[in-house]
N, C-alpha and C positions, 0 to 999 in steps of 0.2 A: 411493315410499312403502312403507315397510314392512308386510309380510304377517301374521299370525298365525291359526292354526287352534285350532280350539274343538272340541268333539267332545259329544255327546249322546245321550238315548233317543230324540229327534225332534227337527228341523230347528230347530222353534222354540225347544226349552229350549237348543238349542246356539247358539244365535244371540243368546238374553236371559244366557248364562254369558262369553261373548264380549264384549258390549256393558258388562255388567257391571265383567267385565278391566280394558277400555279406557278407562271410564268416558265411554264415546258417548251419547247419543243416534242414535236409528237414522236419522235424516234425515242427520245427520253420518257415517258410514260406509256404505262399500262392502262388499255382503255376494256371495259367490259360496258357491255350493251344489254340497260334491265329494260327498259322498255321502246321499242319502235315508233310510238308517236301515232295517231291516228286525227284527221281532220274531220271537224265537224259536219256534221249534216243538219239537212230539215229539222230533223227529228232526232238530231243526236248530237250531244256533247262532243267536243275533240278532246284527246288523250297527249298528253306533252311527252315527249322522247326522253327516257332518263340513261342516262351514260356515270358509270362511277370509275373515277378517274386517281391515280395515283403515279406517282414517281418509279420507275424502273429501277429495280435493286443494280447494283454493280457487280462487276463477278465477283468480287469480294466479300459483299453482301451476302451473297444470295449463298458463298462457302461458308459464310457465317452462320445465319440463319439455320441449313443443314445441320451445323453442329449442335446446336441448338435445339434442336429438335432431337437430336441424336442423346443428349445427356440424359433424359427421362429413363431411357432404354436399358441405360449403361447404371442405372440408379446412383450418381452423381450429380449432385446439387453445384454448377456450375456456370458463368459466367464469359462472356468473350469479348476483348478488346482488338478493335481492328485497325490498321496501320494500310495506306493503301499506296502505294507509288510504283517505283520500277519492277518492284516484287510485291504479292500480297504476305502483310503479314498476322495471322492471326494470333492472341495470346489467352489464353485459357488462364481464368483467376478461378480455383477451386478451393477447398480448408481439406479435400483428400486428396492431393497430386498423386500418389501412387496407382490410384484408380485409375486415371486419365495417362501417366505417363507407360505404369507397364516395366517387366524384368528387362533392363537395358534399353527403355524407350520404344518395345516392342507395339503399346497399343498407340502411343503418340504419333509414329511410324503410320500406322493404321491407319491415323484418323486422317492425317497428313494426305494420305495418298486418295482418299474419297474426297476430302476436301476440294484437294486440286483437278479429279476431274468432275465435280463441281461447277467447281468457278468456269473452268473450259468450257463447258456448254456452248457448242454455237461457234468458237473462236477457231480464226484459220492457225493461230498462229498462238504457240502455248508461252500463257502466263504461269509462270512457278509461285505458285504456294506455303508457305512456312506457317508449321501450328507448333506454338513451343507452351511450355507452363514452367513457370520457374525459374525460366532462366538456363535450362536443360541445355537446349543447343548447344550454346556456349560455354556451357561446363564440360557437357560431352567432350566438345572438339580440343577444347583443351588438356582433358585427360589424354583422346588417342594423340597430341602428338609429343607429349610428355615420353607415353607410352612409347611413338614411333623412336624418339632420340634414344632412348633405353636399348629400345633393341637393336637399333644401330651399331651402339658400342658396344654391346654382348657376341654381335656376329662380325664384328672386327677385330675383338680380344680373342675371340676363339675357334676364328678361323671358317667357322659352319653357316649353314644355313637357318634362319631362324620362321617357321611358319606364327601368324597370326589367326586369331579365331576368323569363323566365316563372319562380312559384312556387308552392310547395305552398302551401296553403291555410292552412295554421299560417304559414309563415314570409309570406304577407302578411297576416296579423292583426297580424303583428310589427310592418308596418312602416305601415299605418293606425292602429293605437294609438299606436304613437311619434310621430305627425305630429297624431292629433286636436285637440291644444292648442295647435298652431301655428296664428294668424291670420292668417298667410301666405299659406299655401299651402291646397290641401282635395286628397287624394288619389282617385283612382278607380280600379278594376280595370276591364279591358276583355280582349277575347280569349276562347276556350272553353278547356275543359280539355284536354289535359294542358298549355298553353300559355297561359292566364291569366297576364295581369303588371298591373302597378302602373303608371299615370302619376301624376306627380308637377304639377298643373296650379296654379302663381303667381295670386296675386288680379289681380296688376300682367300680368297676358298681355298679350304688344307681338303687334297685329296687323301682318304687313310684306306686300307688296305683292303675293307669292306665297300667301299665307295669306290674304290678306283675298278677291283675285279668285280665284285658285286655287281653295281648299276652300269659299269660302262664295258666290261668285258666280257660282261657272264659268266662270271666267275661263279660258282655254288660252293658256298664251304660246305653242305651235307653231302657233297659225293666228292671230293675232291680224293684223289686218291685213285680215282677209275675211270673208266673210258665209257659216258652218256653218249650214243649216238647222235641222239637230239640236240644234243651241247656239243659235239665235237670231243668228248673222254670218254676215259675208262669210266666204268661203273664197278666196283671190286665187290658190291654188295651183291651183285645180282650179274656175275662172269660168268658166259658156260651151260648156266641154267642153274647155278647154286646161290641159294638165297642165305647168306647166312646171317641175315635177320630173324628167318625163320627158323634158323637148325638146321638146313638140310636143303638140298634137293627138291626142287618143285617139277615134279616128275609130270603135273600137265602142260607144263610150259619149260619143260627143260631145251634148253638149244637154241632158244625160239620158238619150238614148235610148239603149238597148243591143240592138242588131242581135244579139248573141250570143242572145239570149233572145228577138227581134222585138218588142219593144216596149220603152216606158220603163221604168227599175229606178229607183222613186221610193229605193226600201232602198241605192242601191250607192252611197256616200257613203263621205268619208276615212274612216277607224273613226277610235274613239272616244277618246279620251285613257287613255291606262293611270293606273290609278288609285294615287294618291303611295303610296310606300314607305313603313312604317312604321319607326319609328325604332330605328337600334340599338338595345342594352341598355346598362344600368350593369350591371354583374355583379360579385357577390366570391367566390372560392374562399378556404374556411376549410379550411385545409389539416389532419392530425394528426402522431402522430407516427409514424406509421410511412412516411409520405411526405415527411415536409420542411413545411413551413409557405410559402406564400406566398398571393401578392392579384392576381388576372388584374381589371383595371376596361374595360368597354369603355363608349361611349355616344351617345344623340343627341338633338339639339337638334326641338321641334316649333314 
């Protein structure tokens, strides 16, 4: 922002000769105070007040400027166009997007969130931020709800539950708005952060035989066949005190009893079932162009 210096017999007439100039109000400008002004004597010159006066950045500005000074760091040779209204928005013109944008928007993300508390500085009340390059945003969001219709109809053909890779909290807004007038399907986030993702859960959910004993009854197909006190069954691997996992007879814990410890270990029982794996992702890399463009999908069935 440009500087200008104003000069006076006191701080304040140089400050209202300045504001004057510029035609500020003083809530709208920056005033720095170079000298105080002193008045003449007998035997001594007066010294005139100098005051250097400039226009107050906006918070938009001032997100700007940050990034700006930020590109030297990141050793990108970069540029910024600012948009300022209901929302700020800044746009990043670069000749190396992939620098600036990052594997799936990961540093443009970054930049985004310093930006915005940036601009906040000072404010009761938060203005949102937008830093895009390329055109990103809007390709993004268009991919995940490509992506969202997709999996829609994969977990209504086939009855399951479909997880999504973990996402920023924008980009699953993207993809429960895209889905909310689907009477299909109802979406839910599950997980913490930075790891939060999207299932994709079918009206039609086919419970199968693993699903229904498995998750919901406690069913273990690796003991099934015996009486698990801890589960409510037999245990036929470990009856009695005969382990015949092992061959034979565990003669420190046969019965129950554990001679290791002199008495019964009501606790030393099979352990416990590990508990099911959670399902792959569907994933999409929105590539730019400073990388090449492609679509990694990976996924799993619940």
């Amino acid at each position: 922002m440009k500087e200008y210096e104003f000069s006076g017999k006191t701080v304040e007439e140089a400050i209202a000769e300045g504001l004057a100039a510029l035609s500020l109000e003083r809530e709208q400008a920056e005033i720095v105070v170079l000298e105080e002004g002193k008045k003449g004597g007998l035997f001594s010159k007066g010294v005139k007040a100098r005051v250097k006066i400039c226009k107050k950045a906006s918070d938009g500005e001032r997100a700007a400027q940050f990034l700006e000074g930020l590109f030297p760091y990141m050793n990108v040779t970069a540029t910024t166009e600012l948009e300022e209204g209901e929302q700020v928005h800044i746009n990043i013109v670069t000749p190396n997007s992939y620098a600036v944008i990052g594997h799936r928007g990961e540093i443009l993300d970054a930049m985004q969130a310093l930006a915005g508390a940036v601009a906040n500085i000072g404010r009761e009340e938060y203005e949102r931020v937008v830093v895009d390059c390329e055109n990103y945003r809007e390709k993004r969001e268009q991919t995940l709800r490509r992506l969202a219709e997709r999996l829609a109809d994969k977990a209504v053909r086939t009855g399951r539950k479909v997880s999504l890779e973990p996402m920023t909290p924008y980009e699953r807004r993207i993809i429960h708005s895209a889905l909310a007038d689907n009477t299909d399907v109802k979406t839910i986030s599950e997980g913490k952060e930075p790891v939060r993702y999207i299932v994709v859960v079918p009206n039609n959910l086919r419970y199968d035989r693993e699903t229904r004993y498995g998750d919901r009854r406690g069913y273990d197909r690796d003991r099934r066949g015996g009486y698990d006190r801890r589960e409510g069954g037999y245990d036929r691997d470990r009856r009695g005190g005969y382990d015949r996992r092992e061959g034979g007879y565990d003669r420190d814990r046969r019965g129950g009893y554990d001679r290791r410890e002199g008495g019964y270990d009501r606790g030393s029982r099979p352990s416990a079932p590990r508990p099911a794996k959670r399902a792959p992702y569907f994933g999409t890399y929105l590539g730019n162009s400073g990388a090449g463009k492609k679509e990694e999908e990976g996924e799993k069935e619940e």
